[in-house]
DRENLUMBA-159555 format. One record per residue (C-alpha): residue in three letters; x, y, z. Coordinates in steps of 0.5 Angstrom, whole numbers, plus 500, padded with zeros to 3 digits. Example, Ala and Ser with C-alpha at 12.3 -4.5 7.8 and 13.67 -1.06 7.14 Angstrom:
BEGIN
ALA525491516;SER527498514;
This chain:
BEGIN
UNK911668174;UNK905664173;UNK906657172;UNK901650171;UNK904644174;UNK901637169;UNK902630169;UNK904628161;UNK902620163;UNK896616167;UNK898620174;UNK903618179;UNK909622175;UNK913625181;UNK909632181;UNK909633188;UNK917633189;UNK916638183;UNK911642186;UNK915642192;UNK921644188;UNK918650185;UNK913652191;UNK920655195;UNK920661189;UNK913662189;UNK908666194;UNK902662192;UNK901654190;UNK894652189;UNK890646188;UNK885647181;UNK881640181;UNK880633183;UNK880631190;UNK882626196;UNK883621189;UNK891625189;UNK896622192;UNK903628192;UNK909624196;UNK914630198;UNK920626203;UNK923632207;UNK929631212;UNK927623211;UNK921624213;UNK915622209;UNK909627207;UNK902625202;UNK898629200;UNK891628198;UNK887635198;UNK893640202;UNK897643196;UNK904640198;UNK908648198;UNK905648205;UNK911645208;UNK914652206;UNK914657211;UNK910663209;UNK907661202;UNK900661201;UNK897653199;UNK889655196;UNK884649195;UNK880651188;UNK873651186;UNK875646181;UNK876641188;UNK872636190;UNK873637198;UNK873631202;UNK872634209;UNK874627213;UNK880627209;UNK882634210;UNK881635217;UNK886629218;UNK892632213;UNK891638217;UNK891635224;UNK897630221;UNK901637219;UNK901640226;UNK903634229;UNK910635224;UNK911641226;UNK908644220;UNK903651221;UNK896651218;UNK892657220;UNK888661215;UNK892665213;UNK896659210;UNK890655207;UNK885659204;UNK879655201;UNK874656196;UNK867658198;UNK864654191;UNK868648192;UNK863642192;UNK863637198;UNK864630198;UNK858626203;UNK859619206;UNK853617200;UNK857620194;UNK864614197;UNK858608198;UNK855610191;UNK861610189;UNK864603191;UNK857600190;UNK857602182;UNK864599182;UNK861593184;UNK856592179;UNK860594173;UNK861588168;UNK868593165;UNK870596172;UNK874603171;UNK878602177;UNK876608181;UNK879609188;UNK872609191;UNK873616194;UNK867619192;UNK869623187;UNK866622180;UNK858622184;UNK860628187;UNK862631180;UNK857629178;UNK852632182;UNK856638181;UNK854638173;UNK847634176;UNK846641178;UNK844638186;UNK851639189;UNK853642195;UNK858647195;UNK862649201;UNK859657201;UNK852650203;UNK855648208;UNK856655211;UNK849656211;UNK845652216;UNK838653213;UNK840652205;UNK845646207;UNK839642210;UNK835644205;UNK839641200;UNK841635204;UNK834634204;UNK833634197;UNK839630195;UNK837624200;UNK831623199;UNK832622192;UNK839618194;UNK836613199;UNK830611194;UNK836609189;UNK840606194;UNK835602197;UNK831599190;UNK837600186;UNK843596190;UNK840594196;UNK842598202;UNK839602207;UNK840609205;UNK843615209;UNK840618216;UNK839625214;UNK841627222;UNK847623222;UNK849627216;UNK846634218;UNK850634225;UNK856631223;UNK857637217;UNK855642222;UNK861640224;UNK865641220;UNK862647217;UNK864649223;UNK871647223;UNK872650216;UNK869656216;UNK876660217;UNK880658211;UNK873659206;UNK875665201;UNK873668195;UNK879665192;UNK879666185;UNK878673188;UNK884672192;UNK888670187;UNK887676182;UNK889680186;UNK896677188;UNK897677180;UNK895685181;UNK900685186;UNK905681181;UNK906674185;UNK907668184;UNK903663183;UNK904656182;UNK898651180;UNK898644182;UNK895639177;UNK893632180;UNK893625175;UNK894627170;UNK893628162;UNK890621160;UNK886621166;UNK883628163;UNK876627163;UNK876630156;UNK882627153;UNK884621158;UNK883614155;UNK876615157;UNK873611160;UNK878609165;UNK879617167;UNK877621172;UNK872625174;UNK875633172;UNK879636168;UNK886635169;UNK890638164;UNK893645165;UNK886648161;UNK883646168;UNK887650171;UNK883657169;UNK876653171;UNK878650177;UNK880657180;UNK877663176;UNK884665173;UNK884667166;UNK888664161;UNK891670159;UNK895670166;UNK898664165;UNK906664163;UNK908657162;UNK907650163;UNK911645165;UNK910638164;UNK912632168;UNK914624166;UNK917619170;UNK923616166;UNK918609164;UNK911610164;UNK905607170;UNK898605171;UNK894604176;UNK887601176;UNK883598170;UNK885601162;UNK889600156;UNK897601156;UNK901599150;UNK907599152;UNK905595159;UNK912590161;UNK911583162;UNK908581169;UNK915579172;UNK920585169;UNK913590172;UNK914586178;UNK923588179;UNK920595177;UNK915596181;UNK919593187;UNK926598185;UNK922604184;UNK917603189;UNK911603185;UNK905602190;UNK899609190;UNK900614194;UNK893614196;UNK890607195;UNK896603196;UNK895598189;UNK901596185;UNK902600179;UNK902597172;UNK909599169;UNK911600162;UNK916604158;UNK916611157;UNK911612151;UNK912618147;UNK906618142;UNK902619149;UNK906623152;UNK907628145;UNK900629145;UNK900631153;UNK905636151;UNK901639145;UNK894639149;UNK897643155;UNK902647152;UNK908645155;UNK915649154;UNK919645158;UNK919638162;UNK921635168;UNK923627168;UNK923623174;UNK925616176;UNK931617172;UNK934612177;UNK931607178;UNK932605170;UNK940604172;UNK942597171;UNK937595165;UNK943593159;UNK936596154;UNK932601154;UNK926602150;UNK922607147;UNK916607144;UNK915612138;UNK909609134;UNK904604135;UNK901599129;UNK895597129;UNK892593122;UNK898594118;UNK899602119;UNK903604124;UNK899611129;UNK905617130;UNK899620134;UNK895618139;UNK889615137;UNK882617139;UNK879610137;UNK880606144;UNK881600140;UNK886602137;UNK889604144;UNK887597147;UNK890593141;UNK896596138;UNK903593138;UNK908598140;UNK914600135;UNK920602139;UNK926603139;UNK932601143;UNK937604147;UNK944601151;UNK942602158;UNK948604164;UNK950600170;UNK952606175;UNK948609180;UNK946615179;UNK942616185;UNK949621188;UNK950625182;UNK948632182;UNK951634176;UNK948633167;UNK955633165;UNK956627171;UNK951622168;UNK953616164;UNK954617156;UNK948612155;UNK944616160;UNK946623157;UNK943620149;UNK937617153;UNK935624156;UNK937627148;UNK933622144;UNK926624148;UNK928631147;UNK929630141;UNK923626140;UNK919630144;UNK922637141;UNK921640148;UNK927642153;UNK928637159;UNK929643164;UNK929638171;UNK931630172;UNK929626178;UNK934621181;UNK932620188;UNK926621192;UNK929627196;UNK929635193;UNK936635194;UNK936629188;UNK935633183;UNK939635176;UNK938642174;UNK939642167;UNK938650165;
């Protein structure tokens, strides 16, 4: 079976406890967008592991973990993730990471450009200042530098040379700074070129073929659906599609290959960095959830914005992605709360939005219309078992099925897998 793994919220859902999960019952996990922006937090044996471009699955022994040509790949990043697993114990050679040839790279100048227009913006997105979105949009610039580039001395300085000479001109007259050393660069990912060059393949050829083979795939999303650059709360998204429809373009594998689809929400929902958020606490009760629930990036370390869990965002991720079943996390970190709260409308002007609106105006200025739910007081960190749960905890989980009209086929109650709820 081939499955996609997407975020039904802003992103930091709990994917990468879900990726790791499922990661032990396939054969191959792959990354299919985005880049060193994503954070995956896995706890294994207490110890804690985030990644930002390795595919969380490689902490299992004999899977294969592929980086896709969706990816934007940051070399500094990934030659840490590599030389910090082995130092774990964990084995990354290039039968165990495979990374595609059409991939684009990310360069000192695509970071720098990145923080500077930040920095001039009036309204700011909020970026991780990761260089993402400028090497994305060199990609669709048609001026990118591809890792198949980089391979070849003479076509990566030619593309180099071209890239900087226009880059420096902006650099200089645009945002007063000096600009970037062709030589510095050129030697530096040379370098690099070097070091990567073993785990680079055809990978949407690699993975073809496993399916031929009747593997397992697992496709790995990273943000989330409204961060998708199509049908995020633009323009505070990413730069890639982060919906499960980006799972065939990022790897080169036909829709028709797809078997299910399974969405991830946490228990309320969170934001990090600039944007709408109708259902947003008040800065105090943000601050006890933020706390409880350890609610800081995993790749930048900013606190999160939290809010209750908001349906009509999250039933417009289930429709746009195509989701047949979803994985609810952080049910824990709601226990002691005497209410819960559930969106189910927002009311903007008098008329009350059952759907998710595609005017920003109406996301940035409605009310939200809830309804309210008794909370539980136990702990349910311990409880491994549906039937175990509290009755208040058992009606929340009905109500968002019933709500979402999609089966929640896994809860998350703790950090570690063994924390974990099957309900099917």
């Amino acid at each position: 079976m081939n499955i996609v793994i997407v975020g039904t919220q802003w992103g930091d859902e709990g994917k990468g406890k879900i990726i790791d999960l499922l990661s032990g019952k396939v054969d191959y996990i792959v990354r299919y967008q985005g880049g060193s922006n994503a954070g995956h937090t896995v706890i294994l044996n207490g110890r804690e592991f985030i990644f930002h471009l390795i595919p969380s699955g490689i902490l299992h022994k004999g899977k294969v973990c592929c980086i896709g040509n969706g990816v934007v790949v940051d070399p500094v990043v990934l030659f840490k993730e590599i030389h910090d697993l082995k130092n774990a114990g964990i084995k990354v050679d290039q039968a165990r990471l495979k990374i595609s040839s059409r991939a684009h790279v990310i360069f000192p100048y695509h970071k720098i450009l990145d923080q500077l227009r930040e920095k001039k913006k009036t309204y700011r997105i909020g970026t991780t200042g990761r260089g993402i979105g400028p090497c994305y949009a060199d990609k669709i610039n048609r001026c990118g530098i591809r890792i198949a580039d980089l391979l070849n001395p003479y076509v990566f300085k030619e593309k180099l040379k071209d890239n900087l000479k226009e880059k420096n001109e902006v650099f200089r007259k645009v945002y007063g700074h000096p600009g970037f050393s062709f030589n510095k660069i050129y030697t530096q990912y040379l370098n690099y070129a070097r070091l990567i060059s073993k785990y680079v393949c055809n990978t949407s050829l690699l993975l073809n073929q496993a399916i031929r083979k009747n593997k397992d795939i697992l496709f790995e999303g990273a943000q989330g659906t409204f961060l998708d650059i199509d049908f995020g709360s633009y323009p505070f998204v990413t730069s890639s599609s982060a919906t499960a429809g980006g799972a065939c373009t990022g790897t080169g594998v036909s829709p028709l290959k797809i078997d299910k689809v399974i969405g991830v929400a946490k228990a309320y929902t969170t934001r990090v960095g600039e944007g709408p958020f109708p259902t947003e606490f008040s800065d105090s009760f943000s601050r006890y959830i933020r706390n409880k629930g350890s609610e800081f990036g995993a790749t930048t370390g900013r606190p999160r914005r939290c809010g209750w869990f908001d349906c009509i965002m999250v039933k417009e991720a289930i429709l746009i992605n195509g989701i047949s079943e979803l994985a609810i996390m952080k049910l824990d970190v709601l226990d002691g709360l005497k209410k819960i709260k559930i969106c189910i409308g927002y009311k903007y002007k008098n008329k009350v939005f059952r759907n998710f609106p595609e005017d920003p105006e109406v996301l940035r200025k409605a009310k939200p219309v809830y309804q309210e739910l008794p909370g539980w007081k136990e702990d349910i960190s311990k409880i491994r078992q549906y039937r175990d749960l509290p009755p208040s905890a058992k009606d929340y989980l009905l109500r968002l099925k019933d709500l979402l009209k999609t089966k929640i086929s896994m809860v998350s109650v703790g950090s570690s897998r063994e924390e974990t709820i099957f309900l099917d």
